[in-house]
C-alpha positions as a LaTeX table, in Angstrom:
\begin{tabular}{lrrr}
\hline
Residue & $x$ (\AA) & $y$ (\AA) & $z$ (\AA) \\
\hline
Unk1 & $-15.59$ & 4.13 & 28.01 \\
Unk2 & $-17.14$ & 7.35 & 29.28 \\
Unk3 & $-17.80$ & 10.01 & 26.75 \\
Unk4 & $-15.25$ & 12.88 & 26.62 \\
Unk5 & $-12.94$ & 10.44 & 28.30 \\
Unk6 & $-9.92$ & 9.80 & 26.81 \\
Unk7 & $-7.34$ & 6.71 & 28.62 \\
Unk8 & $-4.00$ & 7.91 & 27.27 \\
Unk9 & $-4.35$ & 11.40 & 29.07 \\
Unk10 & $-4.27$ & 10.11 & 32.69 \\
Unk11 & $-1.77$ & 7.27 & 31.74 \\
Unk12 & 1.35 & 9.67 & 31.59 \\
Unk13 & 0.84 & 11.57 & 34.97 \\
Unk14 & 2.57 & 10.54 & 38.06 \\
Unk15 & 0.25 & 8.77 & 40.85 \\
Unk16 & 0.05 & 11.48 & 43.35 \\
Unk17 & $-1.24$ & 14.00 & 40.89 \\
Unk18 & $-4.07$ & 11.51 & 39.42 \\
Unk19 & $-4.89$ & 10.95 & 42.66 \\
Unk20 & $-5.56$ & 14.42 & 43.63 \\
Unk21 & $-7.82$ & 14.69 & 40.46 \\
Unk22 & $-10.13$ & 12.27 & 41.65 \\
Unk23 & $-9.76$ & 13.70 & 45.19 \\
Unk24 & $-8.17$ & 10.73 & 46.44 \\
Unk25 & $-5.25$ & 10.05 & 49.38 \\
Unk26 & $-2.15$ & 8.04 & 47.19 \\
Unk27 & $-1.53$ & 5.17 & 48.81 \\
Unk28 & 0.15 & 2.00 & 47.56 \\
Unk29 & $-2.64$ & 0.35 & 47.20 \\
Unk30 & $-4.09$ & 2.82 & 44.51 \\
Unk31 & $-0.44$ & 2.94 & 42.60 \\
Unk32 & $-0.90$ & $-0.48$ & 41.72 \\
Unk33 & $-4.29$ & 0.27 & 40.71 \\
Unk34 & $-3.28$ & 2.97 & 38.40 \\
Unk35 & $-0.94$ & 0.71 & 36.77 \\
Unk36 & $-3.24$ & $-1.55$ & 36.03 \\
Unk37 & $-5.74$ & 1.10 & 34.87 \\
Unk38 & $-2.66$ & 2.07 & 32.64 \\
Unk39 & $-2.05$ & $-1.39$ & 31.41 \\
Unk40 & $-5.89$ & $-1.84$ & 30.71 \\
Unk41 & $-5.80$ & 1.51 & 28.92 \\
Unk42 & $-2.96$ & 0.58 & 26.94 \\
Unk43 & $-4.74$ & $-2.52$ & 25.25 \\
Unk44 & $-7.87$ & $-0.41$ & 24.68 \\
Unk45 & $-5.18$ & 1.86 & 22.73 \\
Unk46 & $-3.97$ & $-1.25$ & 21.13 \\
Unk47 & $-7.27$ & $-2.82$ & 20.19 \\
Unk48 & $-8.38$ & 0.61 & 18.51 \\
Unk49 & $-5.55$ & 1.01 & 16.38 \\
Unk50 & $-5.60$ & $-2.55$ & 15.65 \\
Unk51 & $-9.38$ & $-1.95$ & 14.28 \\
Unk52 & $-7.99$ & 0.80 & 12.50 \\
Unk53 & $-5.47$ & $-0.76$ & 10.91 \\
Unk54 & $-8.18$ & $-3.47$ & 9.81 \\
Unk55 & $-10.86$ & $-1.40$ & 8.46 \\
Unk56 & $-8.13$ & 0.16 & 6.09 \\
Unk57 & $-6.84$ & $-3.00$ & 5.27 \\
Unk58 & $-10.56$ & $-3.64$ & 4.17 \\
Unk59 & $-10.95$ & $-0.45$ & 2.40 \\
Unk60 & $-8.00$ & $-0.98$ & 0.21 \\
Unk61 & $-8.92$ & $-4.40$ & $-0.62$ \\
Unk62 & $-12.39$ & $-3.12$ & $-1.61$ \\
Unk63 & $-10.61$ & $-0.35$ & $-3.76$ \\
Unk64 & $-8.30$ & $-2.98$ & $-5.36$ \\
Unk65 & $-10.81$ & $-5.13$ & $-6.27$ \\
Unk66 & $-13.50$ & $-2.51$ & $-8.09$ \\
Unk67 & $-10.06$ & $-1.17$ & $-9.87$ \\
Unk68 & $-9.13$ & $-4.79$ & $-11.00$ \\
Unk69 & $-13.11$ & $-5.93$ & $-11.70$ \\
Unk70 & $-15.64$ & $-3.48$ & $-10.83$ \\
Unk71 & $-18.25$ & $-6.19$ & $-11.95$ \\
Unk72 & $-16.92$ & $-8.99$ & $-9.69$ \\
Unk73 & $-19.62$ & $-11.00$ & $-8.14$ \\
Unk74 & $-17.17$ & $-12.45$ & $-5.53$ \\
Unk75 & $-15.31$ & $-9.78$ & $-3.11$ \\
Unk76 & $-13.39$ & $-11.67$ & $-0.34$ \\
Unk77 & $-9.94$ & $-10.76$ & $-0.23$ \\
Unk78 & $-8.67$ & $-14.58$ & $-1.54$ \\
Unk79 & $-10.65$ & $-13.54$ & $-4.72$ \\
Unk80 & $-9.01$ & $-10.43$ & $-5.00$ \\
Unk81 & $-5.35$ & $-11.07$ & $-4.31$ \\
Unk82 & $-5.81$ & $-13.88$ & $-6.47$ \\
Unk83 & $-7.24$ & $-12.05$ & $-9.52$ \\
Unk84 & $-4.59$ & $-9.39$ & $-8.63$ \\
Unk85 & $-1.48$ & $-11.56$ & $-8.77$ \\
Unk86 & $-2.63$ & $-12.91$ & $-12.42$ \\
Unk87 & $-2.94$ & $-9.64$ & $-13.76$ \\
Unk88 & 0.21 & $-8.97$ & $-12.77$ \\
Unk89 & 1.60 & $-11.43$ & $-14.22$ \\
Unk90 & $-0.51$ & $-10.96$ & $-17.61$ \\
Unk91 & 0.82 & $-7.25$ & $-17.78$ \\
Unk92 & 4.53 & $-8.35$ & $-16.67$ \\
Unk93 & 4.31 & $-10.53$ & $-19.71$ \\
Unk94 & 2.94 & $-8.07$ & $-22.28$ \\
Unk95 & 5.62 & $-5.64$ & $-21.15$ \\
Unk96 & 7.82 & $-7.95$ & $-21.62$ \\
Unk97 & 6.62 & $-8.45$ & $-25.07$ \\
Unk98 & 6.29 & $-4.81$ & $-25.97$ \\
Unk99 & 10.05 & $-4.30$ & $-25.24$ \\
Unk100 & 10.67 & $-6.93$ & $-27.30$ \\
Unk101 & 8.72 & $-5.72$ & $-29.48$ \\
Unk102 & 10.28 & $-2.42$ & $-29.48$ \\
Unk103 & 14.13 & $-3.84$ & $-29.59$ \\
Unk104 & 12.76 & $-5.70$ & $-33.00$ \\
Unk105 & 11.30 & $-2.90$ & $-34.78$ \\
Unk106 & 14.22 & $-0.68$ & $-33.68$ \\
Unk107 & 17.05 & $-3.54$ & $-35.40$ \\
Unk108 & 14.50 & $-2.97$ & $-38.17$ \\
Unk109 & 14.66 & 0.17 & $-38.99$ \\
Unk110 & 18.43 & 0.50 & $-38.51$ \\
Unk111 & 18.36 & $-2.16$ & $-41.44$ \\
Unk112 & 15.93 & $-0.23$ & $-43.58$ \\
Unk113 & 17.99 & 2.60 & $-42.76$ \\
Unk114 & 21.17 & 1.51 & $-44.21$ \\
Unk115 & 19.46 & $-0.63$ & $-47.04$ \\
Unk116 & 18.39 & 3.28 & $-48.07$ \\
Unk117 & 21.65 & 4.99 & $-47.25$ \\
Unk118 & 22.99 & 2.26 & $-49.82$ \\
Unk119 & 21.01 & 2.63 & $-52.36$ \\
Unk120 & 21.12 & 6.44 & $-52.16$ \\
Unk121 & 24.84 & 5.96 & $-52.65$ \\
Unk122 & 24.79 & 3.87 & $-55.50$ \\
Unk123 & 22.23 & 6.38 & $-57.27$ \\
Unk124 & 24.74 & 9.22 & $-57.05$ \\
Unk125 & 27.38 & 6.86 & $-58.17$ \\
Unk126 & 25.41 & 6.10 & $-61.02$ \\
Unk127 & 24.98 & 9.63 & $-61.95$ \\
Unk128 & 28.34 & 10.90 & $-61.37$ \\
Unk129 & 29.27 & 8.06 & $-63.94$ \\
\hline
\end{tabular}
């Protein structure tokens, strides 16, 4: 590409006004040529955003895989979505245990509760008598 030139601002204007920007006569010949141009422009467009898209890809698998093993000798993306999906599952599993955990301890102390309210009650019985 040329510099300063950007494709998708001559792609949108109608032939006969491209074609007095570049000081030429329309004829048919050059529409068909400007819809080519336009069609060429279009998968520049396409490429760049598609390298775009790519390179972020890259940088978030690089992010993901310093935040999941900031030591890791191996970085290719197999390694990484790999390493990924069993944490997952390890931390799935240990929530899963913690709520368990949780519902346990919770029974429990409902217990110890009323094992206490009981005894509380047959204190003051004992007094009263």
């Amino acid at each position: 590409m040329f510099p300063g030139f950007h494709p998708s601002s001559e792609i949108h204007q109608p032939a006969a006004e491209l074609h007095q920007l570049h000081g030429q006569p329309e004829t048919r010949h050059n529409r068909r040529g400007d819809v080519k141009d336009a069609i060429a422009a279009r998968k520049v467009q396409k490429a760049d955003r598609e390298k775009l898209r790519r390179d972020r890809l890259n940088e978030q698998f690089a992010e993901l895989g310093s935040a999941i093993d900031p030591d890791r000798p191996k970085n290719d993306k197999a390694t990484i979505l790999g390493d990924t999906i069993q944490m997952l599952k390890e931390l799935t599993a240990e929530v899963k245990r913690l709520k368990n955990d949780e519902t346990s301890l919770t029974e429990e102390k409902r217990d110890v509760t009323f094992i206490l309210h009981r005894r509380r009650m047959n204190l003051e019985k004992r007094k009263l008598h």
